[in-house]
N, C-alpha and C positions, 0 to 999 in steps of 0.2 A: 877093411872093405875096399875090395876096387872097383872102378871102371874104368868106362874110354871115353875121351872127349869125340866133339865130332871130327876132327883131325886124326883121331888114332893113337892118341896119346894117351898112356896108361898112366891115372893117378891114384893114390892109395892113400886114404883116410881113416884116421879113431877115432871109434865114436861108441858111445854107448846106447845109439836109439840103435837096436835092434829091432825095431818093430817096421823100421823105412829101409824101402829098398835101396840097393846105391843110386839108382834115378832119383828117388828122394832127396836124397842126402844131397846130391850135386846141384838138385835144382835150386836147394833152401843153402848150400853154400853162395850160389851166385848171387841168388837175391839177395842174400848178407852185404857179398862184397858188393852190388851197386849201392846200398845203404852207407857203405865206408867210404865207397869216393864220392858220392854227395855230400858228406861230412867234411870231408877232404876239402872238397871243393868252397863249402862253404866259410871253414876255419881260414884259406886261402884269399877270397874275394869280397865275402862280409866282413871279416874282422870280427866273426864270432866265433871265441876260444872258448866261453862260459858261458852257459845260462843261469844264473845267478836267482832265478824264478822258481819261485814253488807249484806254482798251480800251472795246470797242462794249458788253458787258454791265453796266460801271463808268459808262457814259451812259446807259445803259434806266434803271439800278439810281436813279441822280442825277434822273433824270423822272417816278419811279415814286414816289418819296419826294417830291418836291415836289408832285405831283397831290394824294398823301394825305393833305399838309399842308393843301392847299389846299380838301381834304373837309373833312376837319375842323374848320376855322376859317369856312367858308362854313354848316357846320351848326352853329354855336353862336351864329349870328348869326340864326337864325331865329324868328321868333315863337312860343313854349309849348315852344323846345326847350333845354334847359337845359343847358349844360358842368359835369362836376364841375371843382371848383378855384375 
């Protein structure tokens, strides 16, 4: 399948959903990849490589706590803003 980016750039993908047009295909490719650089993003800044959790609320719960880690230690590294401790 091909198409064009909005640049004019021709790129050509396999795939077996035939039933999506190539607009489909590229739109649900790019959504994929912001999905990967958020993952990206997150194995990088949380220091989360595993989720080691079975249940889907024990994985929010495990992302939700590493985010607020990661508030918190990104504001104490600020200029004029102070941690107690």
């Amino acid at each position: 399948m091909n198409f064009y980016d909005d640049t004019g750039k021709l790129y050509q993908i396999v795939t077996n959903r035939f039933d999506l047009s190539a607009k489909d295909i590229s739109d649900l490719y790019r959504s994929r990849w912001q999905i990967e650089l958020m993952f990206k993003w997150m194995k990088q800044h949380l220091q989360v490589n595993h989720i080691h959790i079975r249940t889907e609320q024990a994985a929010w719960n495990q992302l939700y706590i590493a985010m607020i880690a990661y508030s918190l230690r990104t504001t104490g590294r600020r200029p004029g803003i102070s941690m107690p401790g």
